[in-house]
C-alpha positions in Angstrom: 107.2 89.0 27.5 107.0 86.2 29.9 109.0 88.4 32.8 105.5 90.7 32.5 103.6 87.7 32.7 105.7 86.6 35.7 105.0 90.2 37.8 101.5 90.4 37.2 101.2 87.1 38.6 103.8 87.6 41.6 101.6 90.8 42.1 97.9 89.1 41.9 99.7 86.7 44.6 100.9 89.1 46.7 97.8 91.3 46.7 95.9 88.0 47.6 98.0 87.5 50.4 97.8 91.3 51.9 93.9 90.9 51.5 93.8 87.8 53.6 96.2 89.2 56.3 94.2 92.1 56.5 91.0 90.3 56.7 92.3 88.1 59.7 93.5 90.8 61.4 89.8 92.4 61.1 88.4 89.0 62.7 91.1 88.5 65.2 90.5 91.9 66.7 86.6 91.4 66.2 86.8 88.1 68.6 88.9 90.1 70.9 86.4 93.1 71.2 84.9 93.0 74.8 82.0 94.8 73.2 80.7 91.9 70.8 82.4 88.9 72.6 82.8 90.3 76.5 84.7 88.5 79.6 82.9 86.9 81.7 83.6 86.2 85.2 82.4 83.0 86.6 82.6 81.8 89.8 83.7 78.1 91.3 81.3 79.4 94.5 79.7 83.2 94.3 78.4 81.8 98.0 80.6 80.9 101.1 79.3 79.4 104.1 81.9 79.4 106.5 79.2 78.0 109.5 79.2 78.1 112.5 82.3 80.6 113.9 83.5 81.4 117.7 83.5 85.1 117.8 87.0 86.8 117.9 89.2 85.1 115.7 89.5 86.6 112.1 87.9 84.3 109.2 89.7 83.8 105.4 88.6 82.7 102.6 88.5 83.2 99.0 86.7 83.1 95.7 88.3 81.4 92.8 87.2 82.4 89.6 87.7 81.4 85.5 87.0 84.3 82.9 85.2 81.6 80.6 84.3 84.8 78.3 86.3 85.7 75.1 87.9 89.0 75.6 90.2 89.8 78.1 89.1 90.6 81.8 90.1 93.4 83.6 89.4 93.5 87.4 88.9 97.7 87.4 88.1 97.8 91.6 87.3 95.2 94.9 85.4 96.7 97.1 84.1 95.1 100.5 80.9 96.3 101.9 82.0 96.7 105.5 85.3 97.4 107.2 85.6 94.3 109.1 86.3 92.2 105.5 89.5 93.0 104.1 90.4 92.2 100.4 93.2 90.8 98.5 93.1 90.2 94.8 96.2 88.3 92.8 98.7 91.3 91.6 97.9 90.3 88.0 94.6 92.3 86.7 94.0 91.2 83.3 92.9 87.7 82.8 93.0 85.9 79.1 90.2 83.9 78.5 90.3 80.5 80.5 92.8 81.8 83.0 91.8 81.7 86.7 92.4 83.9 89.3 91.7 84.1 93.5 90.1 86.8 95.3 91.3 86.7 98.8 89.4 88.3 102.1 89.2 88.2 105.5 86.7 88.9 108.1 87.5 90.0 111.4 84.3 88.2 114.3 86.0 90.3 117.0 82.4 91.9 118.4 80.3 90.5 115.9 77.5 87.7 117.0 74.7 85.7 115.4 74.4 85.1 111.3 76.9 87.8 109.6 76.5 88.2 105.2 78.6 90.3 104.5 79.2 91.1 100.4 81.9 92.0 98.1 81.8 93.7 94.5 84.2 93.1 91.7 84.2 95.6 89.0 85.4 94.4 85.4 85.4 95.7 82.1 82.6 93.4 81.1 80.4 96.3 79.2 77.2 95.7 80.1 77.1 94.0 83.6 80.5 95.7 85.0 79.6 94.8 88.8 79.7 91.2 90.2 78.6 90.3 93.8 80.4 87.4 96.0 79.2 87.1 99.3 80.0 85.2 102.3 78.3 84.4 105.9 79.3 83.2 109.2 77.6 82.2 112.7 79.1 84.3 114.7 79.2 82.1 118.4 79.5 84.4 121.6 81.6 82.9 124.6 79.4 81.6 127.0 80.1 83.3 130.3 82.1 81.0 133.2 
């Protein structure tokens, strides 16, 4: 009689125990959903100002970013708005929350002059703002003639 006594309890225990596991599991992936908690990208500078620049040399910089959200961020897609930037994100794609990460570029001056923005767009999994916009600018100086 006390051996029945014994089970019921082990199994009111165990059953306890499977509903709690469960239940974390449920608000683990909840916390983790991009949907109800989404990354979010934020900048250290969204705008560069590289200044005054001779023209002809090619120009690098880069935008350093934290995904202060709490899902995880997926870069999907860089894409430059002109041909004269070039882009080069890290290898790694998929950013926990509070990791940071670079965004590379370069911008060729070669017959470029006066003030140059020139954009680039960043497209995440971020559900409901997907696209974020860095830009940059320069002063583009011509050679003054001998």
């Amino acid at each position: 009689m006390n051996t029945g006594k014994t089970g019921k309890i082990l199994f009111l225990i165990l059953g306890i125990l499977m509903v709690g596991a469960f239940s974390a599991f449920l608000v683990n992936k909840n916390l983790s959903d991009p949907k109800t908690h989404p990354p979010v990208m934020t900048f250290k500078m969204e705008k560069i100002d590289f200044g005054e620049v001779p023209q002809g040399p090619v120009v690098n910089g880069e935008f350093e970013f934290t995904n202060t959200g709490q899902s995880v961020l997926v870069i999907k897609k860089i894409t430059p708005a002109c041909g004269c930037t070039g882009v080069v994100a890290d290898e790694k794609k998929e950013y926990q929350p509070g990791e940071t990460g670079k965004i590379k570029f370069t911008f060729n001056t070669e017959g470029r002059s006066g003030v140059n923005e020139k954009t680039v767009t960043i497209e995440t999994n971020h559900p409901t703002q997907p696209n974020k916009i860095v830009s940059f600018s320069a002063n583009i100086q011509v050679p003054q003639p001998k």
